[in-house]
N, C-alpha and C positions, 0 to 999 in steps of 0.2 A: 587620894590616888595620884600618880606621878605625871608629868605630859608625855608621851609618847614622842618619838622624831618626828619632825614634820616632812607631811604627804607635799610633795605636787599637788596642785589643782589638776592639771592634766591626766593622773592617776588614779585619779578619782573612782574610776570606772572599775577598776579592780580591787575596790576596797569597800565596794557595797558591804552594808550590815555590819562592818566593822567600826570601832571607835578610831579617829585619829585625830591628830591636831595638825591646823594651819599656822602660818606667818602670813602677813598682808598687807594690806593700805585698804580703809574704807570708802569705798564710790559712794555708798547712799545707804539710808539709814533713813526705815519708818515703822512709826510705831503706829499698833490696834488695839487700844486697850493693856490685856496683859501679857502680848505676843508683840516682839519684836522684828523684822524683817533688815539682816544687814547684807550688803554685797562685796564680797571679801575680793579684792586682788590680790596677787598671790607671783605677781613675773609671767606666770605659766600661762596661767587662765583667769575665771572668776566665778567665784560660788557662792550661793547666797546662803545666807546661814541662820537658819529661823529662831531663837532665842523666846521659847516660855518661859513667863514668870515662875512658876511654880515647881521648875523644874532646874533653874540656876541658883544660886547662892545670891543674897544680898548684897555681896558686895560684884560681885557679878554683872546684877541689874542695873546697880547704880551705875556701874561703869559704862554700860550701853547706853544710858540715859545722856550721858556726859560727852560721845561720839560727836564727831564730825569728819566733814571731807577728807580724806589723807591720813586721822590718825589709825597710828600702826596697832595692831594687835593681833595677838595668840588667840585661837578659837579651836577648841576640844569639841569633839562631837560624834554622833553616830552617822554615816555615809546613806541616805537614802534614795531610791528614785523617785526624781519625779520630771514629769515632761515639761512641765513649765518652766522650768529651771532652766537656768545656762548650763550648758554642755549634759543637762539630762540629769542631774544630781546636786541634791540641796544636804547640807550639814544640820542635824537636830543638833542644837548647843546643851552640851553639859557641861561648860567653864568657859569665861573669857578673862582675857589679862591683856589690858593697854600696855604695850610699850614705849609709844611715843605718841606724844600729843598733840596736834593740827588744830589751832585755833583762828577763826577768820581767814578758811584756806581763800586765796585769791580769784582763783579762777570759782565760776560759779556756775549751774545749770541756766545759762541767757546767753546773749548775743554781745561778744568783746571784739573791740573794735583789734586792727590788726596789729597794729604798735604797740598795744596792750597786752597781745598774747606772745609779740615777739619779747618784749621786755620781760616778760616771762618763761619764755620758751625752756629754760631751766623744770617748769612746774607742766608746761603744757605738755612738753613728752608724755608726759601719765594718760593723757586723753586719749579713748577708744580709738580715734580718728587715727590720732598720729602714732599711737601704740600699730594703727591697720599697716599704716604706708613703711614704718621702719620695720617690720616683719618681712613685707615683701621687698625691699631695698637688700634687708640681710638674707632671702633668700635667691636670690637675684644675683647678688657677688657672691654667692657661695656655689651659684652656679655654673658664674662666667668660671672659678677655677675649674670644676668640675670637670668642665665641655675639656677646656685646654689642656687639664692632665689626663684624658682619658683619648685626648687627639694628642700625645708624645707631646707636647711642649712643656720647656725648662722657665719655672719662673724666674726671676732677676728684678731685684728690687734695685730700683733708680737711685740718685743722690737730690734731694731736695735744694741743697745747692748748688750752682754750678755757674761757669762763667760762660757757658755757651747758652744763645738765646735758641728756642726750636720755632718760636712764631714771630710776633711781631714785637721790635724792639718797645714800639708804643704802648706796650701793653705788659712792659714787666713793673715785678717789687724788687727793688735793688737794697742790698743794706753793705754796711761795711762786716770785711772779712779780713781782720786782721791789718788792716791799710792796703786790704785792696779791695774791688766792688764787686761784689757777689749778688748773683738772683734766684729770686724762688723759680723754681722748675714748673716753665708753661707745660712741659712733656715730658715722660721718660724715650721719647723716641729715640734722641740719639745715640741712645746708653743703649740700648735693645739691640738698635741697628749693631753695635761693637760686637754685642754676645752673638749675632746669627752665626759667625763663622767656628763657634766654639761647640754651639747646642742646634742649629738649624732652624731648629722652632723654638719661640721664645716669647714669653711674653710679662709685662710687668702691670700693678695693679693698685693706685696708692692717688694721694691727693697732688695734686697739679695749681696753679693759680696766675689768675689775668686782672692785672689792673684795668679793665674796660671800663671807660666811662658808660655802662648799661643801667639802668634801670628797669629791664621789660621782665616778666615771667618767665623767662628763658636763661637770665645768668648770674650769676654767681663768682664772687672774686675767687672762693676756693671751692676749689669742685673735685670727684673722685674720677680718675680715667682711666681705662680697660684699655691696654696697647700688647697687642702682638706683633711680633714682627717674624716671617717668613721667607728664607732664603729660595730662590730659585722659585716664585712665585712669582706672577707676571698682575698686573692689574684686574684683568680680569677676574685669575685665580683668587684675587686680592676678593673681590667682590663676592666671589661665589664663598668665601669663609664668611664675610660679613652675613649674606643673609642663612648662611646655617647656626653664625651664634647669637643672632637675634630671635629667631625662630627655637631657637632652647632655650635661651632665657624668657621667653613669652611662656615658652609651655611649662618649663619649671613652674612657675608662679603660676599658670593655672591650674596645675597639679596641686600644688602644697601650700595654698593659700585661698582654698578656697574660702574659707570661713572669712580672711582678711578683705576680699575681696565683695563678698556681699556684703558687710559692713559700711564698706566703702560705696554700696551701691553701682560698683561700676557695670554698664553693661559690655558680655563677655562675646557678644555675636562676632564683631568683625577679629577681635584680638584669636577667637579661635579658629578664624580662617589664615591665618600668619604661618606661611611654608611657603619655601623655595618654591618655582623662580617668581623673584621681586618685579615689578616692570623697571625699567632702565629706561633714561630719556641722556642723548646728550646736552652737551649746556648751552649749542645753536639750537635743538631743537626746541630746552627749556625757554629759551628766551623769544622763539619764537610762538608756543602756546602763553609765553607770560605778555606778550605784545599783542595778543589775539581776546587777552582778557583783562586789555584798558591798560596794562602797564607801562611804564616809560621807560622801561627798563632799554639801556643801551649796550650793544654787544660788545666785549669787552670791562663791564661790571659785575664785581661779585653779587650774588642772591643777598635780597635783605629778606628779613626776617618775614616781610609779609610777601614778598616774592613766592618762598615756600609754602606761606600759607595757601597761596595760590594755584601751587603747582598739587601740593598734598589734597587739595578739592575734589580734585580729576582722580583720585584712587582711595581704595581700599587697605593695600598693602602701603609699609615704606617703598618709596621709588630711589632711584640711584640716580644722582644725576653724574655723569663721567665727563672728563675733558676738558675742564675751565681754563680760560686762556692764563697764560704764563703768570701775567701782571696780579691774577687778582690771589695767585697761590704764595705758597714756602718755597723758600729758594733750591729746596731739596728736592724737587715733585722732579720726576723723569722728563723729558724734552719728549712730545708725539712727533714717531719720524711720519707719521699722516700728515701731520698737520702742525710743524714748530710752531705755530703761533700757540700751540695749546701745551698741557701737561696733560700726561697722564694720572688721573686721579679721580676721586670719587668725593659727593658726600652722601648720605644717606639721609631722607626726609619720614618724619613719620608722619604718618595721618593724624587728623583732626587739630590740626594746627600747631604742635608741639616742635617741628622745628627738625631742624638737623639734629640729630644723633649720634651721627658717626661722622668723621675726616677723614680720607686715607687715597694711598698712593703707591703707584709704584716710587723707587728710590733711584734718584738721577746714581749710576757708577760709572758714569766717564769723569774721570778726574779733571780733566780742564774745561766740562762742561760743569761743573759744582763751582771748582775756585771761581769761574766767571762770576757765576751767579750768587756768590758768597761777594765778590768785589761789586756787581751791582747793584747789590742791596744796601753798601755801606756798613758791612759784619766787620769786625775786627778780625781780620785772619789768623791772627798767633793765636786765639783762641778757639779755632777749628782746626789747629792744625793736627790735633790726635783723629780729629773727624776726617780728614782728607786723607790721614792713612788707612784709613780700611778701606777706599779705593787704591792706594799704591803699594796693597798689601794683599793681592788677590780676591780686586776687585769683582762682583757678583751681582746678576739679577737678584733684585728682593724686594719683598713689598710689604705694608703692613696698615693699622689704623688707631684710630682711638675713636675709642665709645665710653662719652658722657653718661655714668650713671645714672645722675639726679635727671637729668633729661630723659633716660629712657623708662626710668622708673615713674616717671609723671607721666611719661602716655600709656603704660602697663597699668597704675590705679588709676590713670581720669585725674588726675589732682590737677587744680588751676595753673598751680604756683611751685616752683622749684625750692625752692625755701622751705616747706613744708619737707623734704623728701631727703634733708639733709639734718642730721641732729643738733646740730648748732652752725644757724648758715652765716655766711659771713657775707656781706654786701655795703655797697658804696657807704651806707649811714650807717650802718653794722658791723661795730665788733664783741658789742657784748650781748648776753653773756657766754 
């Protein structure tokens, strides 16, 4: 008899009592005697596929005998229920056929150290774990578009090179472009900023990269970053989109992951109290609960990482801290006419110690309050000079932000470590594979 096209694991459910066949990779393989027990991956899902002797072909049996971790094979069978079973349905096998063979697969069911799975990260993909977090990571950017095109905004994909810096000079990859010096894109912001006057609402969605010398759980040389940018949009305003697209991206992923998420063990208490309004602290008042809880923190210094962990203590929800003095921002952040020692701007902390998440600002458009601060930061000006025209070109209130994927997706699953939440992470000692 011939193989049938192959079912989804996921479709499983509508093919009760019917015959079909799968494709897969095998997780685990045991045998009782003259019943076999295999657990078929499939992309989709995973099915276990119980294999009697007496009811497959010799050469059939041999070939289950011969299994291991990872080898691929074709599995023919009748669709039954049973509770026990993943996703509620087990395959009676009537044919198997290897496709490909997994001899001494590497990773094993024990405890591998982390250099070990990173150096395999290529194989470790395949694991339940991290099969959990890139499900909800792809559900997550599929939502940040969601939110944006269903709020009018026009995407606009950035250029990965460019000769304008958007953060700190100390912290680019520079390569040669032709005989001249070109960098990877810290941001797509300034490119966004150009499209507000053409689309209003805009936003761009792609990988970004910082030369930091970091090593904490928190970063990553290449990372994915979520940037809108909003014309006639005031900080404020800025804020109040921040916590509506964090609060959709939360709830996506409670919605459509749920399975990935008990997996993952994470608990769901505090994540499904996440909705508007966020609490808000300024960065005097930040630094004065940070100075009330042992800190040394001095006014006039940016938050370090455990600054936040600090402040993220005192709450439940992400907090906003607004207002950071001039020195410790982008030379783009708006001038506060409250208070010039400060800019207007935001970052956003999550809870339980994961850190900022988001960056954002109103956008300085007084044209000789930018040049200043493009000349005292020591910028090359010929290389802003397309940026300085869209202040002498019908210059406009605007404001906008970015939000770090991998960061916000590591406080949505609980996952320790940002490297986990990215499919091939790239870090100070890491570039392969």
């Amino acid at each position: 008899m011939g193989w049938e096209p192959y079912t989804e694991v996921t479709s499983l459910s509508k093919a009760q009592g019917e015959t079909i066949s799968v494709a897969g990779w095998v997780e685990t393989v045991r045998a009782h005697g003259k019943v076999a027990f295999l657990l078929v991956r499939d992309g989709t899902g995973t099915v276990q596929c119980v294999v009697a002797r007496q009811v497959v072909t010799d050469v059939a049996w041999t070939a289950v005998a011969g299994l291991g971790a990872e080898c691929t094979v074709e599995v023919r069978g009748e669709v039954k229920p049973d509770a026990r079973a993943p996703g509620g349905y087990e395959l009676a096998v009537l044919d198997l056929r290897v496709l490909g063979t997994s001899v001494e697969y590497p990773i094993q069911p024990k405890e591998h150290g982390t250099e070990f799975l990173m150096d395999h990260r290529h194989l470790w993909l395949r694991s339940t774990t991290q099969r959990a977090v890139l499900r909800v990571r792809a559900e997550v950017m599929q939502a940040a578009q969601d939110f944006f095109y269903r709020e009018g905004f026009t995407r606009i994909d950035t250029p990965i090179l460019t000769s304008a810096i958007g953060e700190s000079a100390g912290t680019l990859f520079s390569t040669d472009y032709f005989g001249e010096t070109a960098y990877l894109a810290q941001t797509g912001q300034l490119y966004v900023e150009a499209a507000c006057p053409a689309f209003r609402k805009v936003f761009c969605l792609g990988p970004t990269f910082r030369a930091e010398q970091s090593k904490t759980r928190r970063h990553l040389t290449e990372f994915w970053m979520l940037e809108p940018e909003v014309a006639f949009a005031d900080s404020n305003e800025n804020m109040a989109l921040q916590e509506r697209v964090v609060s959709y991206l939360v709830g996506r992923a409670l919605e459509r992951c749920s399975e990935e998420m008990e997996i993952l063990q994470r608990d769901l208490t505090k994540l499904s109290a996440v909705a508007p309004p966020f609490p808000r602290l300024s960065y005097s008042e930040a630094v004065e609960l940070l100075r009330g809880k042992g800190s040394d923190i001095e006014w006039g210094q940016d938050l370090r990482g455990s600054d936040e962990t600090r402040i993220a203590e005192e709450f439940t929800l992400p907090v906003l801290v607004h207002d950071y003095p001039r020195e410790a921002k982008a030379f783009y952040m708006k001038e506060n006419p409250a208070d010039p020692r400060t800019v207007l701007c935001n970052d956003m902390i999550a809870p339980e110690g994961y850190g900022e998440i988001i960056g954002g600002s109103q956008r300085e458009d007084d044209l000789t309050r930018l040049r200043t601060r493009i000349q005292e930061e020591g910028l090359p000006e010929k290389a802003y000079e397309w940026y300085l025209d869209l202040r002498r070109y019908g210059s406009f209130v605007h404001s906008g932000f970015g939000l770090g994927i991998e960061r916000t997706v590591a406080w949505i699953t609980g996952r320790p470590h940002v490297r986990e939440l990215i499919p091939f992470p790239r870090l100070m000692n890491r570039l392969t594979p």
